[in-house]
Structures are given as structure tokens and as C-alpha cells.
DRENSE-525379 format. One record per residue (C-alpha): residue number from 0; residue in one letter; y negated, z negated, x. Coordinates in steps of 0.2 Angstrom, whole numbers. Each point is the difference from the previous one (the first is absolute). Example, Ala and Ser with C-alpha at 12.3 -4.5 7.8 and 13.67 -1.06 7.14 Angstrom:
2
   resi   resn       Y       Z       X
      0      A      22     -39      62
      1      S     -17       3       6
//
This chain:
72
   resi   resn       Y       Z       X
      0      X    -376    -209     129
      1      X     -11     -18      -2
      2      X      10      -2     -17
      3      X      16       3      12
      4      X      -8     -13      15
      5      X      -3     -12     -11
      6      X      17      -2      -8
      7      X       8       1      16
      8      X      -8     -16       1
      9      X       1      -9     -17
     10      X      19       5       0
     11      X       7       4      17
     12      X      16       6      -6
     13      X     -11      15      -9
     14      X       3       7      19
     15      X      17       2      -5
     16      X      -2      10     -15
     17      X     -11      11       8
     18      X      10       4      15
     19      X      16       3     -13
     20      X     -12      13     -10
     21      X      -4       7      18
     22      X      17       2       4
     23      X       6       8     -17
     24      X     -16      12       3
     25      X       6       5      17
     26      X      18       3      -4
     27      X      -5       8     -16
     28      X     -11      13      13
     29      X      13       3      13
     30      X      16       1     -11
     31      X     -13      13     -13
     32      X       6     -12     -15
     33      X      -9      -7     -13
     34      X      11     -13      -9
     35      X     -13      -4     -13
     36      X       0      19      -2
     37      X      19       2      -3
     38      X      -1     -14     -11
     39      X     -14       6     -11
     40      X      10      18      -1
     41      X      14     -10      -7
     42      X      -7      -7     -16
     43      X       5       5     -18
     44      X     -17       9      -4
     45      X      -2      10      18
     46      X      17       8      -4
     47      X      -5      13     -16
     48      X       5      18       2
     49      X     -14       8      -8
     50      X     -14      -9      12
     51      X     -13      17       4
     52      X     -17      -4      -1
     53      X      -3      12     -16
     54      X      11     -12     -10
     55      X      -9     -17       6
     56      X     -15       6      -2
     57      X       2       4     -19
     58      X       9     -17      -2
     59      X     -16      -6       7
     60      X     -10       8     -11
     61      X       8      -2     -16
     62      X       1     -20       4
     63      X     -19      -1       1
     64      X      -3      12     -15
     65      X      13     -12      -9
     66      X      -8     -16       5
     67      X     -18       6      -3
     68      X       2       5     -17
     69      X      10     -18      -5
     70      X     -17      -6       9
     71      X     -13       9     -11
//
């Protein structure tokens, strides 16, 4: 909040961007949206068919295994 205070002072017009964050916040609570959600969902790499925690996980895994034996 200081951090906030103090750049309200140094740049006045930081009030501004604030209040426009404030207002996407309150719109985005009474309208139950979340734009950076729907946004996110959209991209090419959030889209894959076969997305169950089992597979990622052994992805995961097999990544590391991978990159710690080209480490050794």
C-alpha cells in the first residue's frame, strides 16, 4: 500500500490506472467473467485432447529423466 501512496504521488496519473484495474476487477466479479481466463483457455497449448493428469505427469517425468541424464 506505501509502494501504491507513493506512486500516486510521483505520477498522479497512476490513480487512473489503478481505478481502471479496479473497475475491470469489479465487472469481472458481478458479470462471474474472467477475460484473462477465457483468454488463457484459448491458446494453442491449452486446447489438447488428451490433457488427464496421468499423462502430464509422465511427460513430466520423462522430461527431467531426459534432461538429467544429458546433465551427468
Amino acid at each position: 500500500m506505501f509502494t501504491s501512496i507513493l506512486g500516486s504521488i510521483a505520477v498522479p496519473k497512476l490513480k487512473w490506472l489503478a481505478a481502471a484495474m479496479g473497475g475491470g476487477l469489479a465487472a469481472a466479479a458481478l458479470t462471474n467473467t474472467c477475460a484473462m481466463g477465457m483468454l488463457l483457455s484459448r491458446l494453442p497449448y491449452n486446447r489438447d485432447r488428451a490433457c488427464d493428469s496421468q499423462t502430464i505427469i509422465a511427460q513430466l517425468v520423462d522430461t527431467t529423466a531426459a534432461q538429467n541424464a544429458t546433465a551427468s
